[in-house]
Every structure is written in C-alpha cells, then in structure tokens.
C-alpha positions as CSV (number, residue, x, y, z in Angstrom):
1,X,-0.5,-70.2,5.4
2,X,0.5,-69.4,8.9
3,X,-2.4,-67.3,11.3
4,X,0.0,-64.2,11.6
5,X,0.7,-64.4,7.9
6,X,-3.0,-64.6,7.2
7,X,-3.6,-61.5,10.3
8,X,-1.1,-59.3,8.3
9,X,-2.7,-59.8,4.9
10,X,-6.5,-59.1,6.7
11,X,-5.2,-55.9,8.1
12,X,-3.4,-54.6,4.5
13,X,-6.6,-55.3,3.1
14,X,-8.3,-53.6,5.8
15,X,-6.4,-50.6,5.4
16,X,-6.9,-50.1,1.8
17,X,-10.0,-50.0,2.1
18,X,-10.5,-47.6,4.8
19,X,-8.1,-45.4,2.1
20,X,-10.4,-46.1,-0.9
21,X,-13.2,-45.4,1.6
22,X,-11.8,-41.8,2.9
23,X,-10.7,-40.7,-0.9
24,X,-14.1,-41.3,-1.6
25,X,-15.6,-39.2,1.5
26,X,-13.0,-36.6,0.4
27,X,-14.6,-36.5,-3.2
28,X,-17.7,-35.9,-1.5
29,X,-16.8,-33.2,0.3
30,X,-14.9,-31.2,-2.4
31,X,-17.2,-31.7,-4.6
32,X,-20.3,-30.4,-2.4
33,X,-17.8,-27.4,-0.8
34,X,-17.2,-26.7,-4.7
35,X,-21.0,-26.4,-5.8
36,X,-22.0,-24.5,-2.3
37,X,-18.9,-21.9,-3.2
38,X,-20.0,-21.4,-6.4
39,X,-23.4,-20.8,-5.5
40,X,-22.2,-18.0,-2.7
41,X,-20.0,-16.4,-5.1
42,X,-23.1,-16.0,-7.7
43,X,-25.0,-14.7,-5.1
44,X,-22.0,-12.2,-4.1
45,X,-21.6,-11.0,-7.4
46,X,-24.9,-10.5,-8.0
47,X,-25.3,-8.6,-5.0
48,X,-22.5,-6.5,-6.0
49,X,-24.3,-5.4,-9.3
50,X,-27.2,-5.1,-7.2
51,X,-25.8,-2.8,-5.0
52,X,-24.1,-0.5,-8.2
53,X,-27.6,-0.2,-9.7
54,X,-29.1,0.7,-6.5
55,X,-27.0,3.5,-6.3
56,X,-27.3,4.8,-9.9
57,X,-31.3,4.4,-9.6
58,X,-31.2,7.0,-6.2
59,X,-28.6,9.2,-7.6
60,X,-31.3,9.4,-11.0
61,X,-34.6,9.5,-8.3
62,X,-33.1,12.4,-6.2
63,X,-32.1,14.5,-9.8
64,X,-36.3,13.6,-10.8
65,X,-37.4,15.0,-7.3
66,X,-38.7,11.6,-6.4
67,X,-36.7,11.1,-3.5
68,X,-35.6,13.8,-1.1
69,X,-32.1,14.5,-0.8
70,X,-31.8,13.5,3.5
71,X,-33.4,10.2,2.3
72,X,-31.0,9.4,-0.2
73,X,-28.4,9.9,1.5
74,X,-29.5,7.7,4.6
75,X,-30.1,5.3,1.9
76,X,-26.5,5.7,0.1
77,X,-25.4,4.9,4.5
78,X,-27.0,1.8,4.3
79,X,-25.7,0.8,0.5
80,X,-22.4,1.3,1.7
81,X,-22.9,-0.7,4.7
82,X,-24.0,-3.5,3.0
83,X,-21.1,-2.7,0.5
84,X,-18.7,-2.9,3.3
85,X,-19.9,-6.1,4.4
86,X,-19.8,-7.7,1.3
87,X,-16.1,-6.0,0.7
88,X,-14.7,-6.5,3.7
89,X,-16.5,-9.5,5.2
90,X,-15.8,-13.1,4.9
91,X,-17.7,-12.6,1.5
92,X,-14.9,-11.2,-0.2
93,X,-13.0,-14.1,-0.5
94,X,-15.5,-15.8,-2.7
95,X,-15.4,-11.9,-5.2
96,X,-13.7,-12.8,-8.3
97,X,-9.9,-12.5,-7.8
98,X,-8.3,-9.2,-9.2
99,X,-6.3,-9.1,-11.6
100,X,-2.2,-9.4,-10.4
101,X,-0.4,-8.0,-13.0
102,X,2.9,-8.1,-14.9
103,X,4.5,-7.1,-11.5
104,X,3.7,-10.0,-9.7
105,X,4.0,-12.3,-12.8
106,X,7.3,-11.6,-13.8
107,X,8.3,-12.6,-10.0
108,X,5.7,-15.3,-9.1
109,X,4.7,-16.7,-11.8
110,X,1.1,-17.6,-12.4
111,X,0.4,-18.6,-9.2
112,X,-2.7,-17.6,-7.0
113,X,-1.8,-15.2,-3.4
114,X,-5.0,-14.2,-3.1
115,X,-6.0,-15.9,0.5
116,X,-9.5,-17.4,1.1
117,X,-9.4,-16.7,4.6
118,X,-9.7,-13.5,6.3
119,X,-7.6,-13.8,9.0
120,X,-4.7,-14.7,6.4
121,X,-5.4,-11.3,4.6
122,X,-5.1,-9.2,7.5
123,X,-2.0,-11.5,9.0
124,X,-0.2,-10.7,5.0
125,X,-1.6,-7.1,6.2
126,X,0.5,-6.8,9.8
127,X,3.8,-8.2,8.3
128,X,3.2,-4.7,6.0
129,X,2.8,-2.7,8.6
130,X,5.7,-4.1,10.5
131,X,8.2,-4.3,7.6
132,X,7.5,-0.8,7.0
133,X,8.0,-0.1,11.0
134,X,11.4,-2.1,10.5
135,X,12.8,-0.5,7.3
136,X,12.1,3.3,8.5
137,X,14.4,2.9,11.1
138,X,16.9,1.1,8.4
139,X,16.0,4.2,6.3
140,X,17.4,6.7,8.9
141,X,20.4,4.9,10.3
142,X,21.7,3.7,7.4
143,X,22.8,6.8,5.7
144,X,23.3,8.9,8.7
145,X,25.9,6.4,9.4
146,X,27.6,7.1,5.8
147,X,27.4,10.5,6.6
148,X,29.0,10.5,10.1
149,X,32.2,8.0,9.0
150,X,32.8,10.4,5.8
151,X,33.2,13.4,7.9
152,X,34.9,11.6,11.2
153,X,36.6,8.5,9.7
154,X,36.9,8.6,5.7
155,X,38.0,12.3,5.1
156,X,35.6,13.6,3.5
157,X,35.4,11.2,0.4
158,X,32.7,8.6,0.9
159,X,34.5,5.0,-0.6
160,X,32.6,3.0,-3.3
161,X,31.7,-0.1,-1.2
162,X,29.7,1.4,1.5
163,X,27.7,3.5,-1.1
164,X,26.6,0.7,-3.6
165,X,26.2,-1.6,-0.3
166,X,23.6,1.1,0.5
167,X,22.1,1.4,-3.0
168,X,22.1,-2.4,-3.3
169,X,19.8,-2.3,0.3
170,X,17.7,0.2,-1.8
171,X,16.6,-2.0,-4.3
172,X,15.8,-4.9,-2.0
173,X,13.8,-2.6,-0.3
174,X,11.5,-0.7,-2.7
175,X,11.2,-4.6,-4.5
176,X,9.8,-5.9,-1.4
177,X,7.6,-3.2,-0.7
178,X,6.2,-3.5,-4.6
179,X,5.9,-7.2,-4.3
180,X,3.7,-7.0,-0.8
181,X,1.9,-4.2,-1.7
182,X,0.9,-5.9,-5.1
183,X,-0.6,-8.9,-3.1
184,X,-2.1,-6.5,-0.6
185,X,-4.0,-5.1,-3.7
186,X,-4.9,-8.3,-5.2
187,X,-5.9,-9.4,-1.4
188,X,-8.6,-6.2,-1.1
189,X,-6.1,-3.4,0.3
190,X,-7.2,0.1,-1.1
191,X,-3.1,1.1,-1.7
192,X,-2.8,4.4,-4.6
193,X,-1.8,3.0,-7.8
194,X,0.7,5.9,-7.7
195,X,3.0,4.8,-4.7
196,X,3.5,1.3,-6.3
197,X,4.6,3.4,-9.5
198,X,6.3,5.5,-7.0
199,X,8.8,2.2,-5.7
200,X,8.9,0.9,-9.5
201,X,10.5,4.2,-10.0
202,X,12.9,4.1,-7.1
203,X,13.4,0.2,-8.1
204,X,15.1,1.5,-11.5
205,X,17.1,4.3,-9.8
206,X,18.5,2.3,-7.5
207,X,19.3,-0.2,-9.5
208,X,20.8,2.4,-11.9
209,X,22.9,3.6,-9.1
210,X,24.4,0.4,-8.7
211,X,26.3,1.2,-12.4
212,X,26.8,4.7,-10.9
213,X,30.8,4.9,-10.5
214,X,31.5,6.8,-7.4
215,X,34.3,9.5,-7.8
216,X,37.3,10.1,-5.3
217,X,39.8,12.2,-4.9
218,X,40.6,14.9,-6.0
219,X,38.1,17.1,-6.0
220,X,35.9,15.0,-4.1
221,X,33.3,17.0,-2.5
222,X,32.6,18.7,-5.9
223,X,32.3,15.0,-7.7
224,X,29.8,13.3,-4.8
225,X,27.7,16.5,-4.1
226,X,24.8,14.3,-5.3
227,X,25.5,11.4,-3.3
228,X,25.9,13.7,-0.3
229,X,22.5,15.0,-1.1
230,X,20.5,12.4,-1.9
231,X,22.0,10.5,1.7
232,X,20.5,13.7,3.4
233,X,17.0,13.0,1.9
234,X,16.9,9.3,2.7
235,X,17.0,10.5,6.2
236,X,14.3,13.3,6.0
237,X,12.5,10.1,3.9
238,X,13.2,8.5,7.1
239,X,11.8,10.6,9.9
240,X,9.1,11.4,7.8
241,X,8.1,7.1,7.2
242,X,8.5,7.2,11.1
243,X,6.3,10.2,12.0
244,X,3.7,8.0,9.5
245,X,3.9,5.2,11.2
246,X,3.6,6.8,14.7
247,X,1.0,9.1,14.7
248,X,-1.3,7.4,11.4
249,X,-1.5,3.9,12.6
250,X,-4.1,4.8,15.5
251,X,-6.3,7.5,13.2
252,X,-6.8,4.3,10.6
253,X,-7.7,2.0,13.3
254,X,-9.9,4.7,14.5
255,X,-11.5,5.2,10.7
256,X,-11.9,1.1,10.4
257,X,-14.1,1.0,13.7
258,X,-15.9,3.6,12.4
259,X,-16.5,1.6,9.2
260,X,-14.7,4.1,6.7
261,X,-11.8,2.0,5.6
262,X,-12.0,-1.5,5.6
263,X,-9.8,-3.8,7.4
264,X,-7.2,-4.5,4.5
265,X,-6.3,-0.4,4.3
266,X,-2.7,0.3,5.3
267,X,-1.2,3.8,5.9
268,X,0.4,5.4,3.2
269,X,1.8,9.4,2.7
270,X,-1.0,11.5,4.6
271,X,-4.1,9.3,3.8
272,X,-4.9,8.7,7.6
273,X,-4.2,12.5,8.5
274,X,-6.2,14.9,11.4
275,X,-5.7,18.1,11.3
276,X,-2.8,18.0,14.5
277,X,-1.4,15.4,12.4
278,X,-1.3,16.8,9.1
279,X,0.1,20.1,10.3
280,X,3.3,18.6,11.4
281,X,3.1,16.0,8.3
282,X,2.2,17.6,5.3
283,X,5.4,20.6,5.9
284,X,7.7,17.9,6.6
285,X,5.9,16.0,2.9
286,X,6.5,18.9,1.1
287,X,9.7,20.3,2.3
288,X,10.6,16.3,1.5
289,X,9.5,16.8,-1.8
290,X,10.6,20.1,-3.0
291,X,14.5,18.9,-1.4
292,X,14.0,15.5,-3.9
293,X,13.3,17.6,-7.3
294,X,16.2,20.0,-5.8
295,X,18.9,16.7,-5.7
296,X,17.2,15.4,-9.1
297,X,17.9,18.9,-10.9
298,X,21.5,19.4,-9.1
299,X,22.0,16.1,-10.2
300,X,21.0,16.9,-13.9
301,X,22.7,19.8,-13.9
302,X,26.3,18.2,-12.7
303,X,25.5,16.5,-16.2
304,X,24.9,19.3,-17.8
305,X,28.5,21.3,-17.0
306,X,30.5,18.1,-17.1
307,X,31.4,17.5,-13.8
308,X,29.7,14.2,-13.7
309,X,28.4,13.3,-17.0
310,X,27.3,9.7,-16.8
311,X,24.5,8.5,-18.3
312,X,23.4,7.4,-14.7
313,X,23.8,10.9,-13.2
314,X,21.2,12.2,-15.7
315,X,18.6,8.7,-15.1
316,X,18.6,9.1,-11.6
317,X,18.2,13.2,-11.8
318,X,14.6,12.4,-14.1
319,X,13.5,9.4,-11.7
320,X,13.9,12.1,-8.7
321,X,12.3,14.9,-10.2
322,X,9.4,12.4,-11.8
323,X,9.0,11.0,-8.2
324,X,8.8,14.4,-6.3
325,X,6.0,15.9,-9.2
326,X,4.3,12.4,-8.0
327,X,4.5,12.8,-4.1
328,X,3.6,16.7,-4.8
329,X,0.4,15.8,-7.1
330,X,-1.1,13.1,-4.7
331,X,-0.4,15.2,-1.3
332,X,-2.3,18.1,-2.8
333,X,-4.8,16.0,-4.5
334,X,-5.6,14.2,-0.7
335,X,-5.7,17.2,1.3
336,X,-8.6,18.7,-1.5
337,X,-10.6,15.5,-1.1
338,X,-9.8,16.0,3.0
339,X,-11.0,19.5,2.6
340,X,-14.3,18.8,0.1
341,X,-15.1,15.7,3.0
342,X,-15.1,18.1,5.6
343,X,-17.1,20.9,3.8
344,X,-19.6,18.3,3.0
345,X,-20.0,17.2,6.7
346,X,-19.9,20.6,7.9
347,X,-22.9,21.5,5.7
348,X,-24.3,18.6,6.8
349,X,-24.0,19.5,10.1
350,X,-25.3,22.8,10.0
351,X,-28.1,21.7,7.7
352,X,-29.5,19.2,10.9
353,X,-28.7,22.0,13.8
354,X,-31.5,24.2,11.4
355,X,-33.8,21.6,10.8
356,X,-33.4,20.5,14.7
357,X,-33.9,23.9,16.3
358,X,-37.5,24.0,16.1
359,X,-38.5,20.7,17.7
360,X,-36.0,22.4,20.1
361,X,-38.1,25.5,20.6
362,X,-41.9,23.2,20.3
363,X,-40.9,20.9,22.8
C-alpha cells in the first residue's frame, strides 16, 4: 500500500472520529440544556401559581382587617412586578405554550411558532406593526381610487374586475392579519379576542363578495349603491387605522416603559388612547361604526325590496351590522375601564395629598 494511500485512509479515519466524537459532545449538551429547561420551567410555573395565591390570600387578609388597604396595594405593585417579569422576561419562553387553535391549525398545521427567544417575539411583533402601517395606506388609496375612475373615467358604473380585484385584496388582508395576530397571541401579545373574530368576520364577507355579481347598466347607481357605500367606509376605515397608528404608537411605548403593558402589546382600536387622543379618535370610531351598521342595513334592505336580492347582498348586510355591534360594544366597554382606571387613581391621589398634608403642616 502506497504512503499517500495509507495518509488518505489515516485522515478518513481521523475524521470520523472527530464526528462520532462531536455527536457525542452534542448529546451532552442537549441533553444537560434539556434537564436545566425543565427545571426553569418548573420553577416558572410554580412561581406563577405562587404568585395567583399570593394575590388571593391579600385580597382575603385585607376583607379580614388583617392587612391595611395602602399595604396591600403596595404589595399587589410588587406582585405584579414580579408578574411582569416572569410574563414578559426571558422567563416566558420556558411558560407552557398556549394553546393555537383551529385558526392556526387549519393553515399551519401542527407545527410550533411559539419563539424561545425574546428578541424573535418582539421582531414577529415589529413586522405587525409595520404591516399594519403598510396596509392603512392600501386601505385608503385603494378604493378612493375606485371611486375617482367611476366618476371621471367609467361613467358612473363601477366594472366587475376592479371591484372583485379589491374584494379579493380584502381577504388576503384580514387572513394575514388573523394569521399574525394568532401567533402574536400564542407568542404573549395581549390582542382582544373580539378583533380576531372581528377579521374572521370580514374574512367571510369578503370572500362572500367575491360571488357577489356586480350589476351594470341600466340603472346603475340604484344597483351598486352598496358597493358605493361600503368603498366610502373602507376609506373612513382607513384614516381612522392611520390616525391609530400615528398618534397610539408612542402612548404604548410610553405605557411599556412605565411597566403597564408588556413588550408583546400592539395597538389595536382605542386601547392606547389619552384623552387629546381619544377625543379626536373615539368620534371618528363611532361615526365609523354607526356609517358600517347604516351600509349593512341599506344593504339588507336592497334585499328586502328586490333590487338586489342575492343571497350575498343579505350575508354581507348581517356580517356588517354584526361587526359594527362588535366595534360599538368594545369601544364603550374600553373607555368605562379608562374611566373606572382614572377614578381609581384620582382617589388615590386625593387619598395621599390628605394623608400628606399634615406632615406638611408638622414639619
């Protein structure tokens, strides 16, 4: 056998060795990276129930008189701290996984998109807040464009292509939005149950109104009233995603630094409001509203004389009206939780500016 011959077999052997050798050291490793995650995540869970009972027990010592109210509540502070920490910290990723639902399932499969690391969460988080940014603009340009070449280029009578074009654009939409704001969920994001309901809703209509069969002439005004309509409130929809975007974005990094949302939070309807904010917001929200239950009943009621009486007229006039009850229920129910908050802390206020004054007056 021949020295380079020999050389050649030496070094092959070599090699699989050193491969036997790392597969081994990367057995190791897993295996000791397994045990020490497992013990973290007992630990974190069992802080978690730690922390519930703690609560319970002060909320049952300050209704027995055995702790005093200021107390307990510096002690709730610090509960939710550590809460916070364990929520919103790298702890998190060890919490047990929620659950991800038919939603995801039916897309995805069975697969995992909960991240381990933080900074993965928040990047899934950005690319939210940035589609959102992107399609609000879509939102208002889109059909202000429809409306502009119906009244300067197509006579008046909006053409079929364009329309479903649009309505096709819908549904990719509002399934994207559902999909990322399902895996924000399942990643820690505190996102209302209601405005993922809320897209599943405008998943069906649009895709309904894909069926729709858009009338021409004659009589064409009459016959695409509806569509006319509901192309006016995608662009209120519009200026009002923007105005959230704009003016919300800052007041939620603002309540994260403060430690009263955690990182994962997004913006959604008036959730991140002040009161500057929320008096130009919530009238443009609720003049948004009442104007989608007023296309959903003109739509139902087209039905109902028989001027368009498909079955997809009278769908998409229930999914509006369902939608706007929705939007109308969870403004009001925020802006009562804003205005119980800020009774609280103005009681609270006044209660240590009392108990203040007289060190004020001894010293």
């Amino acid at each position: 056998m021949a020295d380079s011959e020999r050389k050649i077999i030496e070094e092959v052997s070599g090699v699989s060795e050193l491969a036997k050798e790392l597969q081994d050291s990367a057995s190791t490793l897993i295996s000791k990276s397994t045990h020490e995650e497992q013990s973290i995540r007992q630990r974190a869970i069992a802080l978690g129930s730690n922390i519930r009972t703690l609560h319970s027990s002060i909320a049952s010592a300050v209704q027995n008189g055995v702790i005093d109210r200021k107390d307990a509540e510096k002690l709730d502070e610090e509960l939710y701290r550590a809460k916070c920490l364990l929520n919103d910290g790298d702890v998190a990723s060890f919490l047990p996984i929620k659950q991800h639902g038919g939603f995801l399932r039916m897309f995805l499969g069975p697969i995992c998109v909960r991240a381990n690391k933080k900074d993965v969460q928040l990047k899934v988080k950005e690319e939210y807040n940035s589609y959102r940014d992107r399609t609000a603009f879509m939102f208002l340009l889109f059909p202000s464009a429809l409306l502009l070449l119906r009244a300067y280029v197509w006579s008046g009578c909006l053409p079929t292509l364009p329309v479903q074009l649009y309505q096709a654009w819908l549904l990719f939409l509002y399934t994207s939005l559902a999909l990322r704001e399902n895996i924000l969920r399942v990643n820690g994001s505190d996102i209302r149950a209601w405005w993922i309901y809320h897209h599943y809703c405008a998943m069906v209509m649009a895709l309904v109104s894909l069926t729709w069969e858009i009338k021409g002439q004659p009589d064409c005004s009459q016959k695409q009233r509806g569509v006319q309509l509901f192309l006016q409130w995608a662009i209120m929809q519009g200026v009002a995603m923007l105005l959230q975007n704009r003016y919300q974005r800052q007041r939620l990094y603002t309540r994260i630094a403060l430690g009263k949302a955690k990182r994962m939070d997004v913006v959604w309807g008036e959730t991140a409001g002040v009161d500057g904010q929320l008096w130009l917001l919530c009238p443009i929200l609720f003049i948004l509203q009442g104007f989608e239950a007023y296309v959903g009943l003109l739509l139902l009621k087209t039905a109902m004389v028989g001027v368009v009486s498909e079955w997809q007229v009278i769908v998409c006039g229930i999914l509006l009206v369902l939608m706007a009850v929705g939007n109308f229920a969870n403004t009001v129910q925020t802006l009562m939780a804003k205005s119980r908050f800020k009774a609280k802390m103005k009681k609270s206020k006044s209660k240590q500016e009392l108990e203040g004054s007289p060190k004020d007056s001894r010293s």
